[in-house]
C-alpha positions in Angstrom: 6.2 -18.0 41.0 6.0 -21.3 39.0 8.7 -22.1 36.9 6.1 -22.6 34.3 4.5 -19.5 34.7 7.5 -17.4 34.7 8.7 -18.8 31.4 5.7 -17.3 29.9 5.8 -14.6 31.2 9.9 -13.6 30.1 8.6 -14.9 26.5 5.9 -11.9 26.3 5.3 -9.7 29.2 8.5 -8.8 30.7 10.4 -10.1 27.3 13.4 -7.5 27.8 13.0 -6.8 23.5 9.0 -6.0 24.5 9.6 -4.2 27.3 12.4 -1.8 25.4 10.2 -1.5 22.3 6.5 -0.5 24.6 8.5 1.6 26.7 10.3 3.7 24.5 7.6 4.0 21.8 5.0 5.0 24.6 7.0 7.9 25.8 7.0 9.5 23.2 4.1 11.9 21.9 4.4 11.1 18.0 2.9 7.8 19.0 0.5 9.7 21.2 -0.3 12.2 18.4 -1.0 8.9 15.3 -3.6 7.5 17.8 -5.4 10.5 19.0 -5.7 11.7 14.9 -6.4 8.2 14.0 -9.5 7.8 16.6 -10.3 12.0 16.0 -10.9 10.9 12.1 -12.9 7.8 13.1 -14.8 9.9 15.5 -15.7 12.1 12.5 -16.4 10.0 9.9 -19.0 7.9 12.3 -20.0 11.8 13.7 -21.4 12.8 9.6 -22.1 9.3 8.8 -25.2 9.3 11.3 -25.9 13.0 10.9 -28.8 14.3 8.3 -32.5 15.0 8.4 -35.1 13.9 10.2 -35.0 10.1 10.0 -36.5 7.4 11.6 -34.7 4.8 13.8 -34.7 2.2 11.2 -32.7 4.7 8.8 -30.6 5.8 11.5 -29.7 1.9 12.0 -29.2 1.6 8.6 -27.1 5.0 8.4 -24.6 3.4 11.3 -24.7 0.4 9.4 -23.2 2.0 6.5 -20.7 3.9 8.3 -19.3 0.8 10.4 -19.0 -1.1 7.0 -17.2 2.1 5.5 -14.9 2.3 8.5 -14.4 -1.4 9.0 -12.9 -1.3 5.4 -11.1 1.6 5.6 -9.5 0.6 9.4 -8.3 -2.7 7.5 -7.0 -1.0 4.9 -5.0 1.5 6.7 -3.6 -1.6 8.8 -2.4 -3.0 6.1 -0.6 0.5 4.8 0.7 0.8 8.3 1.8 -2.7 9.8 4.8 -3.2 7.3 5.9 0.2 7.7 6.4 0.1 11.7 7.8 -3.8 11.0 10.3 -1.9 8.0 12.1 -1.2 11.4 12.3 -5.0 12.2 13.5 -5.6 9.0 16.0 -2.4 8.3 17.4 -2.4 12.1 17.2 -6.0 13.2 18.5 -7.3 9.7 21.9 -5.6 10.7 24.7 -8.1 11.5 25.7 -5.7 14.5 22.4 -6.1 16.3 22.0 -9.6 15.9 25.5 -10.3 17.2 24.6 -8.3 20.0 21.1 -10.1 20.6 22.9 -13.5 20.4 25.5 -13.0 22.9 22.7 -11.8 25.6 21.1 -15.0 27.9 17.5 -14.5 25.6 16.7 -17.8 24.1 15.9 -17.8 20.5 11.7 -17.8 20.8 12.4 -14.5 23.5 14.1 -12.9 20.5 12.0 -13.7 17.9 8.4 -12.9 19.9 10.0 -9.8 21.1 10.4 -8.4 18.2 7.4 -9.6 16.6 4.9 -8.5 19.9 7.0 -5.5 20.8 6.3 -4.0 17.2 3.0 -5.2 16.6 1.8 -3.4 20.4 1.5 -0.2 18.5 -0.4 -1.4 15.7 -3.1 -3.4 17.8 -2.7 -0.5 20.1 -4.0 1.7 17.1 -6.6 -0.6 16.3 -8.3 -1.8 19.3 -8.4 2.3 20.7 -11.5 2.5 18.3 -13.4 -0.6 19.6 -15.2 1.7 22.4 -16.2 4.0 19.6 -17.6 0.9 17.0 -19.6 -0.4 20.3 -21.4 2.7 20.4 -23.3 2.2 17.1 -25.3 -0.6 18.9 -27.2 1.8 20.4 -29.0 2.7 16.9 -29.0 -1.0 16.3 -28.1 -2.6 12.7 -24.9 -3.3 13.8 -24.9 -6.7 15.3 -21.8 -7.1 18.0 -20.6 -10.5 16.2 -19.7 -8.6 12.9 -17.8 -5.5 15.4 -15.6 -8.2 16.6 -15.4 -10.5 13.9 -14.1 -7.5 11.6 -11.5 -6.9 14.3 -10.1 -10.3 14.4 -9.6 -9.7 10.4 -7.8 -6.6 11.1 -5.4 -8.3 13.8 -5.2 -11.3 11.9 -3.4 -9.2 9.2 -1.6 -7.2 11.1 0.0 -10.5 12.6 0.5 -12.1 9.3 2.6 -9.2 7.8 4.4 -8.7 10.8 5.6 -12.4 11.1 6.6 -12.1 7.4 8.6 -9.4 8.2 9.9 -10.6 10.8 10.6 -14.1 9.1 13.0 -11.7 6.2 14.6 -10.1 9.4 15.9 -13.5 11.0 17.2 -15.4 8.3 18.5 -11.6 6.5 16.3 -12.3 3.7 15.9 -9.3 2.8 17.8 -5.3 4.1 17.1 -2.3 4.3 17.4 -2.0 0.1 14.9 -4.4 0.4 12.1 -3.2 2.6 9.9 -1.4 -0.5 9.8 -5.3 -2.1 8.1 -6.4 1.0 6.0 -3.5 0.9 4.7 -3.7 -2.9 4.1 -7.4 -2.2 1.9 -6.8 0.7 -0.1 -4.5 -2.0 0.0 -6.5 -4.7 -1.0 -9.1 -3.1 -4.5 -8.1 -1.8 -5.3 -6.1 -5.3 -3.9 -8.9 -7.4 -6.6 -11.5 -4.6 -9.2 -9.1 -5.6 -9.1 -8.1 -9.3 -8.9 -12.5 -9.6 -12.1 -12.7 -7.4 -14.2 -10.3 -8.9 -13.0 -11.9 -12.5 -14.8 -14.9 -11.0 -18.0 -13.8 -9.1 -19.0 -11.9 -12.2 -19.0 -15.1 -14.3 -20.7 -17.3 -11.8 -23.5 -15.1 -10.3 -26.3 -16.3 -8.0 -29.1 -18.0 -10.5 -32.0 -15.7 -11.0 -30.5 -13.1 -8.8 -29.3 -9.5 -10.1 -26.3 -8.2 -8.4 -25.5 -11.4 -6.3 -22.3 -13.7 -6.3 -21.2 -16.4 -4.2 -17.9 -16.4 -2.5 -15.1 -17.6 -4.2 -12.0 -19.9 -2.8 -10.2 -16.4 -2.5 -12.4 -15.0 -0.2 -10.4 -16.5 2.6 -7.5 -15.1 1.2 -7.7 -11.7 1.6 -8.9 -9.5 4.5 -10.8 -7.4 2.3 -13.0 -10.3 0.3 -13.3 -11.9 4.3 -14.6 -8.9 5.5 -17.2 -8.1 2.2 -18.3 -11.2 3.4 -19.1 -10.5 6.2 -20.7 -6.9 6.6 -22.3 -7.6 3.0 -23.5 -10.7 3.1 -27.0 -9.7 1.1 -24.5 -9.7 -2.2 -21.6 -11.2 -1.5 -23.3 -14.9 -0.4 -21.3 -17.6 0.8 -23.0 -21.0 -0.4 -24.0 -24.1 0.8 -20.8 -26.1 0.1 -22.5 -29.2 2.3 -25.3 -30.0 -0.8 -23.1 -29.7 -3.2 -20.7 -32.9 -1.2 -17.9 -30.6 -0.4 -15.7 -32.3 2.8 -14.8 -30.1 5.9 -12.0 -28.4 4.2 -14.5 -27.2 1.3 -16.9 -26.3 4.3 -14.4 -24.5 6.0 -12.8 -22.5 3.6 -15.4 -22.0 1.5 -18.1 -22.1 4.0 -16.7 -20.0 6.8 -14.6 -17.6 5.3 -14.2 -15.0 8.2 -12.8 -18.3 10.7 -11.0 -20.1 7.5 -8.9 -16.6 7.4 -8.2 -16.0 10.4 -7.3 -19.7 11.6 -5.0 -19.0 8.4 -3.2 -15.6 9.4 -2.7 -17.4 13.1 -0.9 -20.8 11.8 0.7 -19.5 8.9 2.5 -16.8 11.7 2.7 -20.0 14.3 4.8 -21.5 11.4 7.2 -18.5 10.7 7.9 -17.5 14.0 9.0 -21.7 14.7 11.2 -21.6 11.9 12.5 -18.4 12.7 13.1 -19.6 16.3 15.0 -22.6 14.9 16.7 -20.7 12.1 18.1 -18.1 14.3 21.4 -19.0 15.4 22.7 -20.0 11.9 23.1 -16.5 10.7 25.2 -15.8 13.5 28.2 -18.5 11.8 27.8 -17.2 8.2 31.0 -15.9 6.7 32.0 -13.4 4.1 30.9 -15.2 1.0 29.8 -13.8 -2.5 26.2 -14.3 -3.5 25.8 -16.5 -6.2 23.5 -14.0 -7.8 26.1 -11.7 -8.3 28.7 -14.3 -9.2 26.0 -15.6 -11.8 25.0 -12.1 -13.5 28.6 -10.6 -12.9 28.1 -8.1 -10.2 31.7 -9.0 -8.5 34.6 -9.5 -11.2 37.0 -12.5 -11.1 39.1 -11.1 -9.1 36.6 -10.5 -5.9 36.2 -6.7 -6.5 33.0 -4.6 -7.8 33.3 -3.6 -11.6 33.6 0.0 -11.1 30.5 1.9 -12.7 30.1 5.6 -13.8 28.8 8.0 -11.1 27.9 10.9 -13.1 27.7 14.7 -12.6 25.7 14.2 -9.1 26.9 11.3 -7.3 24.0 11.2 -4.6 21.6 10.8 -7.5 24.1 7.7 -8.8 24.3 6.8 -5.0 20.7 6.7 -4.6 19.7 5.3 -8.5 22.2 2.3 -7.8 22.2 1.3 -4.5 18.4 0.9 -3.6 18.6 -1.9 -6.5 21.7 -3.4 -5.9 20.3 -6.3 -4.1 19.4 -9.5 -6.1 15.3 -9.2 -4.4 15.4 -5.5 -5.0 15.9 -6.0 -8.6 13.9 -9.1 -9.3 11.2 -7.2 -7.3 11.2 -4.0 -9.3 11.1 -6.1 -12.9 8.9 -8.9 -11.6 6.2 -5.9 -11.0 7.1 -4.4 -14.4 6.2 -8.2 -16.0 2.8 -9.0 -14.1 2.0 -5.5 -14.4 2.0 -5.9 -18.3 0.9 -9.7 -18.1 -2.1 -8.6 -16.3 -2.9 -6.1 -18.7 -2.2 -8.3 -21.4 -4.6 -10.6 -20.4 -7.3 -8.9 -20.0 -7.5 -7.8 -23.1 -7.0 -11.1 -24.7 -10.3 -12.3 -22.4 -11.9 -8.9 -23.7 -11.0 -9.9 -27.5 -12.3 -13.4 -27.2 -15.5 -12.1 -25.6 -15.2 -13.8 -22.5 -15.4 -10.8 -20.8 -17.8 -8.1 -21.5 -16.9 -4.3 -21.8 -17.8 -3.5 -18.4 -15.8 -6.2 -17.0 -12.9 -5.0 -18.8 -13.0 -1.5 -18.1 -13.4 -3.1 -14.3 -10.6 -5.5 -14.4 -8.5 -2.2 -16.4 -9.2 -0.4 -13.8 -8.4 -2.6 -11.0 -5.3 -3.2 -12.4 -4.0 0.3 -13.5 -5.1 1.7 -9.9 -3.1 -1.2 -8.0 0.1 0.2 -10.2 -0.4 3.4 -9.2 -1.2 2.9 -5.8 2.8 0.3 -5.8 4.4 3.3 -7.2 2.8 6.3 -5.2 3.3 4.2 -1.8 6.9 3.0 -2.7 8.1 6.8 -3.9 6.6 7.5 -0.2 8.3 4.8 1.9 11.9 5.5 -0.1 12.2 9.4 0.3 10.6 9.0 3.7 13.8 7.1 5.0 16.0 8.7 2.3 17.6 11.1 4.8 16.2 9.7 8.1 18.3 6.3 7.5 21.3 8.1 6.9 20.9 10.0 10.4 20.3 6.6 12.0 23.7 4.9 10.7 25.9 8.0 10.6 26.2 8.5 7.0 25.3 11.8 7.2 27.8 12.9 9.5 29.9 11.5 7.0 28.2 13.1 3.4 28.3 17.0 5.6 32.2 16.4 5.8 32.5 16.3 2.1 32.0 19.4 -0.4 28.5 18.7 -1.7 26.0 21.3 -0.9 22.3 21.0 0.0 21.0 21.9 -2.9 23.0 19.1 -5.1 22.4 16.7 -1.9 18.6 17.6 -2.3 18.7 17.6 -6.1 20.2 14.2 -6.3 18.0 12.6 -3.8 15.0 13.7 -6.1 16.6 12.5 -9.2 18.1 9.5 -8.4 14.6 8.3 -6.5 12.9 9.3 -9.9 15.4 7.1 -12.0 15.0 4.3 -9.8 11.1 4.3 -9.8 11.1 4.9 -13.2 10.8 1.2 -14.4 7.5 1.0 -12.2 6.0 4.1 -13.6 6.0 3.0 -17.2 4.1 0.0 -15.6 0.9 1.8 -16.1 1.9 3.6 -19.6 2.6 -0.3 -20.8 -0.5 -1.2 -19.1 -2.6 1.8 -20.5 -0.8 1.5 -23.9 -1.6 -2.2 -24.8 -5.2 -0.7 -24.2 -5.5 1.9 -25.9 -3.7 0.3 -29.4 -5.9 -2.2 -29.0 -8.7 0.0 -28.7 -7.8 2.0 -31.7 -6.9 -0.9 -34.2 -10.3 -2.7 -33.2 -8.8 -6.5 -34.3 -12.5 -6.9 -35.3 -14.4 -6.5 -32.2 -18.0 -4.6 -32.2 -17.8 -4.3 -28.3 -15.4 -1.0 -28.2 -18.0 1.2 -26.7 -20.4 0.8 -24.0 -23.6 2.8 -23.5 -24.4 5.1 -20.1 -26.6 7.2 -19.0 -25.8 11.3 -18.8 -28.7 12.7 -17.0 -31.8 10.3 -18.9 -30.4 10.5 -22.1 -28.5 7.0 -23.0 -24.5 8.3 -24.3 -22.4 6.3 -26.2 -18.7 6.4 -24.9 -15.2 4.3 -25.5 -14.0 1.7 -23.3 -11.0 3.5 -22.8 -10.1 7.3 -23.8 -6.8 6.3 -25.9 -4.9 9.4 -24.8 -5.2 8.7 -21.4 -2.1 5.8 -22.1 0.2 9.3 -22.6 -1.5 11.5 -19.8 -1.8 9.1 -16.9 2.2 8.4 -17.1 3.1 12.4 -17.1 0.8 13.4 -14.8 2.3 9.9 -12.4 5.9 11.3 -12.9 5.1 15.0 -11.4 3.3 13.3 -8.5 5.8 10.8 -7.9 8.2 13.5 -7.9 6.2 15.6 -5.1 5.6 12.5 -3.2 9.5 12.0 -3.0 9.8 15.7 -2.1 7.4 15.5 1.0 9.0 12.0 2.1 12.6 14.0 1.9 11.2 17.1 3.6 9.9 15.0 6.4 12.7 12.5 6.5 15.0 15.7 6.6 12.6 16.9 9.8 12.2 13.4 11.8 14.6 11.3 13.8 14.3 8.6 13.1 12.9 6.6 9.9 9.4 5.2 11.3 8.5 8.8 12.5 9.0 10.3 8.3 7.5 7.0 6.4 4.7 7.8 8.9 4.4 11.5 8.3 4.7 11.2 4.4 2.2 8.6 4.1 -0.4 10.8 6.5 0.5 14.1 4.4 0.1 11.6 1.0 -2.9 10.5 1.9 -4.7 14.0 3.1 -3.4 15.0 -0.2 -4.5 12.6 -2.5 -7.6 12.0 -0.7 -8.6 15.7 -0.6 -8.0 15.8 -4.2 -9.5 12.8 -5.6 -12.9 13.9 -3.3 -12.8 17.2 -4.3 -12.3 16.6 -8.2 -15.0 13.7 -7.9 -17.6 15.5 -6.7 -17.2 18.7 -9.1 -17.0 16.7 -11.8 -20.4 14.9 -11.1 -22.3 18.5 -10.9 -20.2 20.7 -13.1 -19.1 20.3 -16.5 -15.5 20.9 -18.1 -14.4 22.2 -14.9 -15.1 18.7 -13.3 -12.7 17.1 -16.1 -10.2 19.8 -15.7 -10.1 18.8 -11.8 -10.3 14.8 -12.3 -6.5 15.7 -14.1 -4.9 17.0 -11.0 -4.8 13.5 -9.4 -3.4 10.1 -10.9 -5.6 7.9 -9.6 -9.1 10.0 -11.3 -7.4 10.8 -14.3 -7.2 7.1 -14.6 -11.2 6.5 -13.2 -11.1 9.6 -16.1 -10.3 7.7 -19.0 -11.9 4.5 -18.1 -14.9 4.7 -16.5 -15.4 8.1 -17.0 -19.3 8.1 -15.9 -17.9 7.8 -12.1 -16.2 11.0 -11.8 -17.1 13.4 -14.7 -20.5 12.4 -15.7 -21.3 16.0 -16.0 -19.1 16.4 -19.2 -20.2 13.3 -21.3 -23.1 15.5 -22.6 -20.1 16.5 -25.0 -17.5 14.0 -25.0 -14.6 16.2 -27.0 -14.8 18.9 -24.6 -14.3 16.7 -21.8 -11.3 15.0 -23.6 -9.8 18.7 -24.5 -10.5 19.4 -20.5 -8.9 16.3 -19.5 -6.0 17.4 -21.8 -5.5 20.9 -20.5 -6.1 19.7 -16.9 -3.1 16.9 -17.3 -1.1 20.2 -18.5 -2.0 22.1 -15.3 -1.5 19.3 -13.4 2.2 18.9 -14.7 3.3 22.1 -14.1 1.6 22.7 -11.2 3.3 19.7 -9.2 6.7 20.3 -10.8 6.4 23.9 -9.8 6.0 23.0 -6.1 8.4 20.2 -6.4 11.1 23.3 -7.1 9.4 25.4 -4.3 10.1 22.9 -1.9 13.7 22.3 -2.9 14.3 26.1 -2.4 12.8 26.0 1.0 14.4 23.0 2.1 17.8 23.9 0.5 17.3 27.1 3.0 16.9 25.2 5.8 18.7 22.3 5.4 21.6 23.4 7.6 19.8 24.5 10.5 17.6 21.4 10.5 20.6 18.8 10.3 22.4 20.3 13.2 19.4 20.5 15.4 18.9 17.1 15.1 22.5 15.9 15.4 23.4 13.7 17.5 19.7 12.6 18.2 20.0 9.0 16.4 
């Protein structure tokens, strides 16, 4: 074999990292199981999508059409969810300074170590996504699905999915970031594409296609973010990308603005070609760093003079302290957590500024609202997921649990004070959307002078005059966020109690979460299109429609806006139900794991 050709080939294909990573994975049937539900779901969605009466081909087309657009968005989205939580491992494991010594006394060069675990990850995520290509080729047979946009919106998905995984990769080389650090890279990644979005949608709806309802051009984001590339793409009808070459634009213009789908991917491929060369040539420093103090926690006084950590009080449960202190005590953990806590309320804040200088209509800011508060939620929801998923798992992995079962503490206090001390820690990111909310609603309430607090819409065909915001939603949105958070954490700890290792819980949390919410937000937005007070009653049980509730409440209880105090009394009692519903399974599931907890930890011992 050619020297040549059998360097490239030890970089990717029989890269010993790769080969350990594929192997391993592949044997074993969770991976099996994620991509036989992920394709069964796809199958189905595509399977009721095309079904219905008697059509003709053209609406059959235009039926597959629909679905491929809905599934293209939703298969991007779910990338997104999923590619930083199988990199967490590259960032959690890898990060260690036991593994890297290892990997830097081996013969691997530094690009074999750093494509490794970059490609040797990433296989089961492109592995997940290219398993429904067969299945998306199908829909040509009913035509209006041109092949182009099939492939096209799979280069967006594996364009992201190899952007995020170089980032992570990037925090595991030069131990940027740990394993205290993983939910920052993971509330980045989705902040990042609603923060992209909200901004673009801000801009389309103030510079709209001339003489055209309901069309924008695209902006200078859309090649920013895999969702505006791909809305550009499949809905090109109303999302229209202009003629930058009349208006004198030079080839960057053209291609950025022009040709979003290439700009973004050409984008996702250098930006990772770019990481993974300075990782490559960063690599071998860390492996000569010494034992030095941060100068973050020299500056705010973390170490005292003489070298040692300021001792702190634990408290009655010391898991809960363990857990409350320790998933913040790095410096990006903490400027993560309060940096989301200040554009969280920045955003909000500026909104309704626009909104009070009417440079933003009503229905623009209950949009831009809305956008904003649901992105909080969805941070909070997915972090409470990923951090009692590995809770327990983690501590399995690295022995510390061997250690914690030598010690007095019981399961039920161990349980207890992973619940509480995840709670406490989260709890600066769920007042997020109260502050959010709150700024709202006072404003809402005073007036400052502005005649646009209401906005008129239609309740059957007779024209209803409604708020911008329901006030009280600033209170019930945060209570009804805390009992969710707290059964999120509780199925994250059950499964993280029940799994291995910490990819295999994060994974099964966030596919339990997700049937969950999704089954609940469906449910509660279709009965409260058709059925009155009941339909508010139900849009209370989940955060994220309580919010859509007290906002735009035409979208998921317009059966209730024929009279508007009932539906805020039902949205009231149904925030109640809510509360004590979740709280009363969050103590169900403590019992039953407290039962178990035993029986579970010693069948898995040993098996990290």
């Amino acid at each position: 074999m050619p020297p040549f050709v059998l360097w490239v080939s030890r970089l990717l294909p029989t890269n010993p990292i790769v080969v350990r990573l594929v192997h391993g994975g592949s044997r074993r049937l969770r991976h099996l199981y994620i991509r036989s539900g992920y394709l069964a779901i796809m199958m189905l969605i595509l399977l009721f999508a095309l079904f219905g009466p008697a059509t003709t081909m053209k609406q059959l087309a235009q039926r597959g059409a629909s679905a491929f657009t809905v599934i293209s968005f939703g298969q991007v989205g779910l990338l997104c969810l999923l590619t930083p939580v199988f990199m967490a491992g590259a960032i959690a494991q890898e990060a260690s300074p036991r593994t890297w010594d290892i990997l830097l006394t081996t013969p691997l060069s530094n690009l074999q170590i750093v494509l490794g675990t970059l490609f040797g990850r990433l296989f089961f995520v492109l592995a997940l996504l290219l398993s429904t290509l067969p299945l998306f080729a199908t829909t040509q047979f009913f035509g209006g699905v041109p092949g182009d946009s099939i492939f096209l919106s799979y280069a967006i998905a594996a364009c992201s999915a190899l952007l995020v995984a170089a980032i992570a990769v990037t925090l595991s080389v030069t131990r940027s970031a740990g394993k205290r650090a993983v939910f920052v890279f993971y509330i980045t990644v989705v902040m990042y594409l609603f923060v992209t979005y909200a901004i673009d949608l801000f801009v389309r709806w103030n510079q709209p296609v001339s003489g055209t309802v309901g069309v924008y051009n695209t902006t200078w984001l859309t090649a920013a973010n895999p969702f505006l590339a791909l809305e550009s793409l499949l809905m090109a009808n109303t999302y229209v990308v202009p003629d930058v070459t009349a208006d004198g634009g030079g080839w960057i213009a053209r291609m950025w603005v022009g040709r979003p789908v290439g700009a973004f991917c050409w984008a996702c491929v250098l930006l990772s070609l770019v990481m993974v060369a300075y990782s490559t040539l960063r690599l071998r420093i860390i492996g000569t760093r010494g034992a030095t103090v941060a100068w973050h926690k020299r500056l705010f006084g973390r170490i005292s003079s003489t070298g040692q950590r300021r001792l702190r009080t634990v408290g009655n449960n010391p898991i809960a302290w363990r857990e409350r202190t320790s998933r913040g005590d790095s410096f990006l953990g903490r400027m993560g957590r309060w940096l989301f806590v200040l554009v969280g309320a920045a955003a909000a804040l500026v909104v309704i500024i626009l909104f009070h200088r009417a440079i933003i209509g009503p229905v623009a800011f209950q949009g831009a609202l809305l956008t904003i508060v649901v992105a909080e939620i969805f941070i909070v929801v997915l972090t409470a997921t990923n951090l009692s998923g590995v809770a327990v798992s983690r501590e399995r992995e690295d022995g510390t649990l061997d250690l914690l079962l030598t010690t007095p503490i019981q399961p039920g206090p161990y349980i207890a004070g992973k619940l509480q001390g995840l709670v406490q820690f989260l709890l600066p990111m769920i007042l997020v959307p109260f502050v959010s909310m709150g700024l709202a609603a006072i404003y809402v309430l005073i007036g400052f002078g502005n005649k646009n607090l209401k906005t008129s819409i239609m309740v059957g065909t007779t024209p209803t005059s409604v708020p911008v915001l329901l006030p009280e939603g600033a209170i019930l949105v945060p209570l009804v966020l805390v009992a969710f958070v707290s059964l999120c954490v509780m199925i994250g700890l059950g499964w993280s109690i029940k799994s291995k290792g910490t990819i295999g819980s994060v994974i099964a949390s966030f596919g339990v979460m997700l049937v969950v919410a999704g089954v609940l937000g469906l449910c509660a937005a279709a009965t409260g299109s058709n059925v009155p007070v009941l339909g508010a009653v139900l849009n209370a049980l989940s955060p994220v429609n309580l919010t859509l509730a007290t906002i735009s409440p035409e979208l998921v209880m317009s059966a209730s806006l024929a009279d508007l105090p009932s539906a805020r009394v039902s949205l009231i009692v149904g925030s109640v139900i809510a509360v004590l519903s979740y709280l009363g399974i969050v103590f169900a599931l403590h019992a039953n794991m407290k039962r178990t907890f035993m029986m579970t930890v010693r069948r898995l011992a040993g098996s990290n």
